[in-house]
TINU-763181 format. One record per residue: x, y, z of N, C-alpha, C in turn. Coordinates in steps of 0.001 Angstrom, whole numbers, plus 500000, padded with zeros to 6 digits. Layout:
N
XYZXYZXYZ/...
***
This chain:
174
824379041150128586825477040254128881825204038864128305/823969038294128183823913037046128207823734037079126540/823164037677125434823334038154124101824979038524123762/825783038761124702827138038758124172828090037486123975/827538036493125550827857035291125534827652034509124079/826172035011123692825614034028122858826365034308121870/826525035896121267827318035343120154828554035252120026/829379035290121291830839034911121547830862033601121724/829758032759121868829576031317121505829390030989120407/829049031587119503828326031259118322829545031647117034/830643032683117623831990032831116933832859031678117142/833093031122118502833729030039118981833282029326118151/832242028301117957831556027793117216831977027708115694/831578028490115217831796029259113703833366028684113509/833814029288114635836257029439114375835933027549113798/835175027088115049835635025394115235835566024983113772/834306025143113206833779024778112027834950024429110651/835258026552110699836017026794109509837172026456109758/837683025499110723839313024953110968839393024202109994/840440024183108749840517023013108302841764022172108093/841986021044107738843275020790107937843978020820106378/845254020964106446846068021364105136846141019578104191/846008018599104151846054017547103879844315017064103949/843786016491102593842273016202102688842026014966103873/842851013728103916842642012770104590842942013128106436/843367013991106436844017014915107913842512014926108710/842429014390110120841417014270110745841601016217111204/840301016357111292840262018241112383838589017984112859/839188018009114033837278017763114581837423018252115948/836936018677116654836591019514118384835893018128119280/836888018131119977836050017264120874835612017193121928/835440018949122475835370019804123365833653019418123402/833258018968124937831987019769125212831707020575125801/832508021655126795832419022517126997832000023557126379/831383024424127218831102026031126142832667026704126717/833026027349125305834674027858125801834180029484125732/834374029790126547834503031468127112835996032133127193/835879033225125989837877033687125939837422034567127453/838417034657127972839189035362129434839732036838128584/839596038086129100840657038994128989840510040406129902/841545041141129563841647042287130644842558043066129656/842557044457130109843711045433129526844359044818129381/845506044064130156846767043228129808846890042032129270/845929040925129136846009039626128306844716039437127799/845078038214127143843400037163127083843585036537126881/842784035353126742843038033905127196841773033463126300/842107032808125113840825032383124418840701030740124269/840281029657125032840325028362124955839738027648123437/840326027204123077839988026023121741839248024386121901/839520024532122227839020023094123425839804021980122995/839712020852122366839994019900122082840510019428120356/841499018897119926841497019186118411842348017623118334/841580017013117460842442015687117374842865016351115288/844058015986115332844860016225113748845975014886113555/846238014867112271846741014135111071847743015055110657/849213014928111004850315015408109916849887017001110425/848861017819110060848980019012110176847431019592110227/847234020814111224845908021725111272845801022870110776/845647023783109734845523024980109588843855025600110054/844223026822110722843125027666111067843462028718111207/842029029717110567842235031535110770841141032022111569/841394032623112289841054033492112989840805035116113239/839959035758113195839850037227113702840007037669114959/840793038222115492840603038487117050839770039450117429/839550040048116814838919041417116486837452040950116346/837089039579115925835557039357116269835334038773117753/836042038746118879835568038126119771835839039241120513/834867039854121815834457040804122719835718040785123629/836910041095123185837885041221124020838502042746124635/838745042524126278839010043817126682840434044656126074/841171043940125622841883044425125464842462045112124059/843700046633123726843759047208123173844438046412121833/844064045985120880844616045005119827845911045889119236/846112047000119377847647047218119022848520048004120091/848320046987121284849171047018122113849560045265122202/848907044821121640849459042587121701850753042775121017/851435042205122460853131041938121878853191040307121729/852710039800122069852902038630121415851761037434121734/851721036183121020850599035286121087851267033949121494/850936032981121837851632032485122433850195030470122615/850468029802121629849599028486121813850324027350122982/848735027007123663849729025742124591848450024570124529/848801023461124545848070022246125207848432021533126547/847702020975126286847451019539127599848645018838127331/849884018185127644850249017726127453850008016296127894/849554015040127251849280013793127169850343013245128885/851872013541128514852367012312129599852718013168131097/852825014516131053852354015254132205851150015855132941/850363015674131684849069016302132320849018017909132302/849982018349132070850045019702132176850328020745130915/849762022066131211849474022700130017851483023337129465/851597022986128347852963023092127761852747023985126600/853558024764126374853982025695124842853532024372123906/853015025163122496852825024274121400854002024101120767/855283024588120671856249024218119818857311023169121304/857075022229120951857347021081121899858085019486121466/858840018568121852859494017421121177859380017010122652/858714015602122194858638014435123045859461013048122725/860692012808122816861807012098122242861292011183122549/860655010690124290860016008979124571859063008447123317/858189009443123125856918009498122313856683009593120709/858363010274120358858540010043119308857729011486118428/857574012353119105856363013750118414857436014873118093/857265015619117707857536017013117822856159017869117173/856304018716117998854708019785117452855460021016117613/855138021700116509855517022738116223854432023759115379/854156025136115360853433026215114716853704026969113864/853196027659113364853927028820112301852382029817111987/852905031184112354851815031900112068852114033460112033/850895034309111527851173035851111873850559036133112739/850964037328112840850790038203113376849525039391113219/849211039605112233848173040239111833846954040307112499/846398041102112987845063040737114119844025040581113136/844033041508112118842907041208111146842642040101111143/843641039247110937843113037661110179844645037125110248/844599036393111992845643035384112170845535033956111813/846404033348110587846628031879109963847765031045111188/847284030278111580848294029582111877847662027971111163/849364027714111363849192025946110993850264025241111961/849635024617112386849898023204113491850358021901112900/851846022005112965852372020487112556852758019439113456/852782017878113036852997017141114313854007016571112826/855198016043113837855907015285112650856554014870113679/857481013195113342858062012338113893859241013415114843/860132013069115804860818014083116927862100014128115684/862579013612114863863628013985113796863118015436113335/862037014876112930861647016222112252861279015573110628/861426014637110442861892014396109299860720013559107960/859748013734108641858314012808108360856983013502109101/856140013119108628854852013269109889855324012331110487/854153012822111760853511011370112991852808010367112238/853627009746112768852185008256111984851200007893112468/850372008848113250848935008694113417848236009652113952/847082009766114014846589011097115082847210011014116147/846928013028116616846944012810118035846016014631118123/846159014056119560844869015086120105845362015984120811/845048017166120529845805018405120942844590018638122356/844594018642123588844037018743124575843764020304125128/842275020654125282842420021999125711843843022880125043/843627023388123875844649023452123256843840025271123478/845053026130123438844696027000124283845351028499123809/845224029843123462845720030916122899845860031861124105/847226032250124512847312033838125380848060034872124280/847517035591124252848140037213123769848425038162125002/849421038633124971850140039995125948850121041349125777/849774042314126071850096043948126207850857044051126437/852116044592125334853325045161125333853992045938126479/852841047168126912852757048025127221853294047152129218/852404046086129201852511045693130200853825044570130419/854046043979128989855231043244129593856139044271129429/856688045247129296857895045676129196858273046350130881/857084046180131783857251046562132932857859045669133836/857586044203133307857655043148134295859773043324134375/860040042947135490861446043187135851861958041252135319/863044041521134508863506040274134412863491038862135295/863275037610134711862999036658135451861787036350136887/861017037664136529860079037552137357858983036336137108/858935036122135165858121035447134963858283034841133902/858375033074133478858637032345133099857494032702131369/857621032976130522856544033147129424856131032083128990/856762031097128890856314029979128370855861029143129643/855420029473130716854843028213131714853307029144131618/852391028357131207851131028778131133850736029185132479/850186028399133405850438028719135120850930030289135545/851920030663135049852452031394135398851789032744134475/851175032483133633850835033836132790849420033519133129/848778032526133412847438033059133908847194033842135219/848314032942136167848191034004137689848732035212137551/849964035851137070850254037109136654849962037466135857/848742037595135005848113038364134103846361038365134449/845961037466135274844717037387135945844034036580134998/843845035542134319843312034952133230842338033742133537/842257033964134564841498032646135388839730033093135436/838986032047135200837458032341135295836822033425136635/
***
């Protein structure tokens, strides 16, 4: 057990490294000190990123398939990024517009388990420019779902996009 940790730390690690951002001057750095441990079960998982301060935009790839997860990789119906949100405190979907604040953050990625690309944009709430400065994506955070299991859940039982709500009904908690 404790040799699995290590090198499910040492992948975490590795992911942080090879993040890079799509723009050379684009800050991408972890500012996580935590050790991040992914969560999963037959029905979800829960893999934490920790901390990511970015510039205009983040691209990163990923294998899911290298981290010791319980669950069946072609039964994931869908993936699903959230952060910290700065003026609530609370964990929010990544495709998000903060009109006071002037942000919009938005994603784009596959699907492919082999080797999932996503890229992370922050651009002014028009849409129409970047942000004009960093900002820090907080405990910025990945759930994937078993198909198999959401197609059971009875309508409006459960909100998909309130993080809260997919960690207690999917069990994703330490």
């Amino acid at each position: 057990m404790e040799r699995r940790k290590s090198i499910l730390f040492c992948v975490l690690f590795s992911f942080l490294i090879i993040s890079s951002c799509s723009k050379e001057e684009n800050i991408d750095e972890s500012t996580s000190d935590e050790i991040l441990t992914p969560i999963s079960n037959d029905n979800a998982f829960l893999i934490p990123l920790g901390t990511q301060i970015i510039k205009d935009s983040l691209q990163f790839t990923m294998r899911l398939k290298d981290f010791d997860l319980e669950i069946d990789f072609n039964e994931i119906h869908s993936i699903s990024l959230f952060f910290k949100d700065p003026s609530s405190n609370e964990m929010t979907p990544l495709t998000y517009i903060d009109l006071d604040r002037d942000y919009r953050i938005y994603y784009e990625g596959g699907s492919n388990l082999e080797e999932i690309n996503y890229t992370i944009y922050i651009e002014n709430a028009e849409g129409t420019d970047y942000f004009d400065s960093s900002f820090e994506l907080k405990s910025l955070t990945i759930i994937g779902l078993n198909i198999s299991k959401t197609r059971d859940i009875p309508a409006g039982t459960i909100d998909f996009r309130d993080f809260n709500q997919l960690v207690d009904y999917f069990d994703l908690d330490d």
